[in-house]
C-alpha positions in Angstrom: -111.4 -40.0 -14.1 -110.0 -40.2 -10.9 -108.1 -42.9 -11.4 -106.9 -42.3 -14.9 -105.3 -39.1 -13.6 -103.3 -41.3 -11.1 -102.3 -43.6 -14.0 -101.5 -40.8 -16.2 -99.5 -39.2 -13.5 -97.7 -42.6 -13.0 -96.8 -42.7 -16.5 -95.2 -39.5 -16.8 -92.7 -39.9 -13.8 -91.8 -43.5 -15.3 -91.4 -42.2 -18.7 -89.4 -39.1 -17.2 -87.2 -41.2 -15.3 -86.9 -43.2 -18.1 -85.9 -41.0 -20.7 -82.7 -39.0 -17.9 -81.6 -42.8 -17.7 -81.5 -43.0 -21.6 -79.8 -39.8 -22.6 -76.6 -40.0 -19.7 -73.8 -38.0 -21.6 -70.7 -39.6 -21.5 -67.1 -38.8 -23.2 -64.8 -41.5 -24.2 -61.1 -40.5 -22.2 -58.9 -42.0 -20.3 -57.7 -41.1 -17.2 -54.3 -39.5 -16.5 -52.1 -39.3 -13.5 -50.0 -36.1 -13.2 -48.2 -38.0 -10.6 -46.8 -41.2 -12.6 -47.4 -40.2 -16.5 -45.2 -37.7 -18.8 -47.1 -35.7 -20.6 -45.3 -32.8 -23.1 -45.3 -30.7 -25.5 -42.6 -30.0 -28.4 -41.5 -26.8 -29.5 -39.2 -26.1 -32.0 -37.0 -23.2 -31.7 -33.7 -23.9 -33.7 -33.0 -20.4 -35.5 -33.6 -21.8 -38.7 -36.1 -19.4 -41.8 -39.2 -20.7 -42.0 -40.7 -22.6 -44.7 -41.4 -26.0 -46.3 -37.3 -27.5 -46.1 -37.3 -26.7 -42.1 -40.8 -28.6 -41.5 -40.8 -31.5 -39.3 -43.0 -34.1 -41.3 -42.2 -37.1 -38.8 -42.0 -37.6 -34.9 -41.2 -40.8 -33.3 -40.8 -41.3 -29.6 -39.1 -44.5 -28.5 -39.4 -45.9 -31.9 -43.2 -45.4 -32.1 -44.7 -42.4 -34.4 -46.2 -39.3 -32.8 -47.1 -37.3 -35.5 -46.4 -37.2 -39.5 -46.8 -34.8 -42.7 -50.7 -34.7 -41.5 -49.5 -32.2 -39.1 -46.5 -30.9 -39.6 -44.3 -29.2 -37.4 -43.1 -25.8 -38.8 -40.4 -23.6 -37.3 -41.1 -21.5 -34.0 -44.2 -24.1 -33.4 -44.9 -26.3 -31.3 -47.7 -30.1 -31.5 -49.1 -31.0 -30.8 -51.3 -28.3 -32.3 -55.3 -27.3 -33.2 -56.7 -26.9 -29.6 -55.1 -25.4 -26.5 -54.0 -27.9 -23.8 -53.1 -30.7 -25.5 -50.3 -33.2 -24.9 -48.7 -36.3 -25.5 -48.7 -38.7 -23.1 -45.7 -41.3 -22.1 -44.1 -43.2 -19.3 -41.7 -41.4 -17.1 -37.9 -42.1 -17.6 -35.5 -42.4 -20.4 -36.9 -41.6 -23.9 -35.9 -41.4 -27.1 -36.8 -38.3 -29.3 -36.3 -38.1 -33.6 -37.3 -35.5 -35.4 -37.3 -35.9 -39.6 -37.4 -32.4 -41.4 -37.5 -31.9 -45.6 -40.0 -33.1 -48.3 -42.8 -36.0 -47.5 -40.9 -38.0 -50.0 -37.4 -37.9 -48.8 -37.2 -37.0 -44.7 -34.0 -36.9 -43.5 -33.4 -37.6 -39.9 -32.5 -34.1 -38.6 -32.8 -35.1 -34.3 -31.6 -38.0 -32.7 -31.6 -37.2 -28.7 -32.1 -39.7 -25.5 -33.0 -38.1 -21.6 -34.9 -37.5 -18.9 -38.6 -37.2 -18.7 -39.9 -37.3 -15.6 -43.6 -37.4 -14.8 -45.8 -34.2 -15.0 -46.6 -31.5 -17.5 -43.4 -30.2 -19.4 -42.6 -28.1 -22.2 -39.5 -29.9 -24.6 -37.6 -27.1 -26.1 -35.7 -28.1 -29.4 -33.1 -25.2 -29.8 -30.0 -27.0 -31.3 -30.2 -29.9 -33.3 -27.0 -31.7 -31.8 -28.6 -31.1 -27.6 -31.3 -32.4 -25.6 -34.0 -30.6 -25.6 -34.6 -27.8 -22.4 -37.5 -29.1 -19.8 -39.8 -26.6 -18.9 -42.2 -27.1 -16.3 -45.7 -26.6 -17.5 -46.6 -25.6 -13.8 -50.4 -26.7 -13.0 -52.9 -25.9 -12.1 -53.1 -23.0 -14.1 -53.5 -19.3 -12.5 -57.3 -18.2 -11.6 -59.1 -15.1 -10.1 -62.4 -15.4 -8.9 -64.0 -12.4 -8.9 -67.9 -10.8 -8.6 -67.5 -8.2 -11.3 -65.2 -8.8 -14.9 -61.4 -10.1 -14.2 -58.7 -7.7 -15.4 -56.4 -10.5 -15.7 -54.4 -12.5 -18.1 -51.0 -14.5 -17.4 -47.9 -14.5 -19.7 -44.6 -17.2 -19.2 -41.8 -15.8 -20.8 -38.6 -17.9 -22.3 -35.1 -17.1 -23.3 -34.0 -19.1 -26.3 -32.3 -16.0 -28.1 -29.3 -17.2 -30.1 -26.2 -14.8 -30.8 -24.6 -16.4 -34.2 -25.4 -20.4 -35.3 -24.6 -22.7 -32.0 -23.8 -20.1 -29.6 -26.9 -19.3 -27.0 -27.0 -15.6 -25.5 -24.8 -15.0 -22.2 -27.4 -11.8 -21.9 -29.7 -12.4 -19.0 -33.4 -10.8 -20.1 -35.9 -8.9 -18.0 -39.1 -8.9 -20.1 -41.5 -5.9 -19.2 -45.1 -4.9 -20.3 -47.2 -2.1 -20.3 -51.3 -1.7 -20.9 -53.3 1.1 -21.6 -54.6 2.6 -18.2 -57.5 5.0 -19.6 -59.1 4.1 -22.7 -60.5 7.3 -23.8 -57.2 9.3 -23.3 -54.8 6.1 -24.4 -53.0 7.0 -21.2 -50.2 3.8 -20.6 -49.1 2.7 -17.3 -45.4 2.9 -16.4 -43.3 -0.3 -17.5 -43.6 -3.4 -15.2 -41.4 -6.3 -14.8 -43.0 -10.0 -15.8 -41.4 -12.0 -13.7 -37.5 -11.8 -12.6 -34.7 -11.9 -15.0 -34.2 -15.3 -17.0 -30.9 -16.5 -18.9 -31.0 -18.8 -21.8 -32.8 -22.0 -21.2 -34.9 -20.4 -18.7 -38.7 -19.2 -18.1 -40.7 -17.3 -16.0 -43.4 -17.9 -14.1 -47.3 -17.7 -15.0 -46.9 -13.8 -14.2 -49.8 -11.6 -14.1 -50.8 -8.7 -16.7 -53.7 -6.5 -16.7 -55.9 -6.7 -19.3 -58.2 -3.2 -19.7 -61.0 -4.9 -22.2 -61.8 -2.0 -24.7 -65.5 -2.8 -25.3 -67.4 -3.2 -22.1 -69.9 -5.9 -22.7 -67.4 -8.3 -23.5 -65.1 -11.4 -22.7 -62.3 -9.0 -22.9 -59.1 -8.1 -24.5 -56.8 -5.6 -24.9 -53.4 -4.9 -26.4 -50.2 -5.2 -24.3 -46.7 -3.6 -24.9 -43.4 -5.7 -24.0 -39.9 -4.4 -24.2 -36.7 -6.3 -23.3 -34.2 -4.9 -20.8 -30.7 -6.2 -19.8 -29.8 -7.2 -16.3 -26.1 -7.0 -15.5 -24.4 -9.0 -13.1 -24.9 -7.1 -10.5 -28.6 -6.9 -11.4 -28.5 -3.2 -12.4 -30.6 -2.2 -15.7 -28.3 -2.0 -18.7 -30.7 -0.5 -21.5 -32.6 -2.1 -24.2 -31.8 -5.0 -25.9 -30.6 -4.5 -29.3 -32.1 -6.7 -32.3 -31.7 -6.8 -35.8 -35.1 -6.0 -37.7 -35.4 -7.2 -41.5 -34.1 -3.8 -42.8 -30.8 -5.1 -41.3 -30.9 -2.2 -38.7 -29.8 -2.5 -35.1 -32.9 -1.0 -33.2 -34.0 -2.0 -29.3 -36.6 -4.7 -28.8 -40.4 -3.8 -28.8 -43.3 -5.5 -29.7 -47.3 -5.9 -28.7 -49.8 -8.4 -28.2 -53.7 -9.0 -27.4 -54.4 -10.7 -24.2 -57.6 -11.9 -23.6 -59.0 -11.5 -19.6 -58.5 -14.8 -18.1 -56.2 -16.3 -21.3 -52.5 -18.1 -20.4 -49.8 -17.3 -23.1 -46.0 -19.1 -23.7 -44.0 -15.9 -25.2 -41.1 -17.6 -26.9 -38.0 -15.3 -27.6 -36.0 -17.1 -30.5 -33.9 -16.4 -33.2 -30.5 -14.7 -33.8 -29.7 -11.2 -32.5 -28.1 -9.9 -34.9 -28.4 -12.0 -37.7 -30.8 -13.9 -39.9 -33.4 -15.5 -39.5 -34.0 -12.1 -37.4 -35.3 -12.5 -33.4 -39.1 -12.5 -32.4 -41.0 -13.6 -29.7 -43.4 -16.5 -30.5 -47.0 -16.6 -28.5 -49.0 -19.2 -28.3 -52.0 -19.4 -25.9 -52.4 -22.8 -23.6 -55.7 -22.0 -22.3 
């Protein structure tokens, strides 16, 4: 009896060790190097309405397709697009970028730009159909806080791409500002807060910090943010709210809200014409 115990014993840790051996998880992926491959995103900001005649329904790069009608590329998007984090992938240098917008059937070629890419994480901002896209940094790694107890934190990058009338950009330089909700029972706000310094057209913030006060306690998190839009002179002073059409064809200042999850990274996207149509908005979209 002994001895069949032993065996029995035996057979378990062999069959044990057998079985870990057999069932090794692996995932199929290939290795990338910040260091010496381009990987982007495409965004498309030209002020253009939205809808099915303005969808991108074919990307090449260098010749070779990207993406097609599958998954299109609408206005104030970006691919490519269904999870958070994704890019494409390329060699560093000169590239070749072609964008065909309009019906499956009869795509007309409505981008034809060559430049730059260098190696790294970058954001390619089409604004204007007749210019090179704007290269934003996608700055990794990605903001973190470690802490014991629930985080109060979420980070927002914010972009100027804020057209006056068709082909001119905004000279306005743009301090964007949030506020949360400081005391959920009273809905008591915090004072206004700058995110990030000033930016011109073309330009971005950082990954800037906002607090997230999570309205239901056993939770992940979230909670609704205010943003407002000031103007910075040249001498840096505050010069008021920006002004914005709003689709009664009014003239009213900027202001708008979002959720923020604790822990979440958003893109807001300011595009759009001021004081025209299609009407100015910032567009969020959440990389992780």
């Amino acid at each position: 009896m002994k001895n069949l115990n032993k065996l029995l014993l035996i057979l378990t840790c062999v069959l044990f060790s057998t079985a870990c051996e057999k069932h090794v998880v692996e995932y199929k992926a290939t290795l990338v190097d910040d260091e010496t491959t381009a990987q982007f995103q495409i965004f498309y900001m030209v002020p253009l309405t939205t809808g099915t005649a303005n969808n991108i329904n074919k990307v090449e790069l260098n010749g070779e397709l990207l993406t097609n009608e599958t998954t299109p590329l609408s206005t104030y998007n970006f691919i490519p697009s269904g999870a958070v984090g994704r890019f494409f992938t390329t060699k560093p240098g000169a590239v070749s970028l072609k964008l065909y917008r309009g019906a499956v059937n009869s795509l007309t070629l409505a981008y034809d730009q060559s430049f730059d890419l260098p190696a790294g994480k970058y954001n390619l901002v089409v604004h204007d159909f007749n210019k090179p896209p704007v290269i934003i940094k996608n700055e990794t790694p990605y903001p973190k806080v470690t802490t014991e107890f629930t985080g109060t934190t979420a980070w927002v990058k914010f972009s100027n791409f804020l057209y006056e009338t068709t082909g001119v950009p905004t000279s306005l330089k743009l301090q964007y500002q949030f506020q949360y909700i400081v005391d959920n029972t009273t809905n008591q706000k915090s004072d206004w807060a700058n995110l990030g310094p000033p930016v011109a057209f073309g330009e971005a913030t950082g990954w800037e910090p906002v607090t997230v006060n999570k309205t239901v306690e056993i939770s992940s998190g979230s909670a609704r943010i205010d943003y407002r839009i000031r103007l910075i002179g040249a001498d840096g002073s505050d010069q008021g709210s920006l002004k914005v059409r709003n689709s009664a064809g009014n003239m009213i200042d900027y202001a708008d809200w979002w959720n923020a999850n604790i822990g979440r990274i958003y893109l807001h996207t300011l595009a759009g014409f001021r004081a025209a149509t299609p009407i100015a908005s910032v567009r969020s979209a959440g990389v992780l």
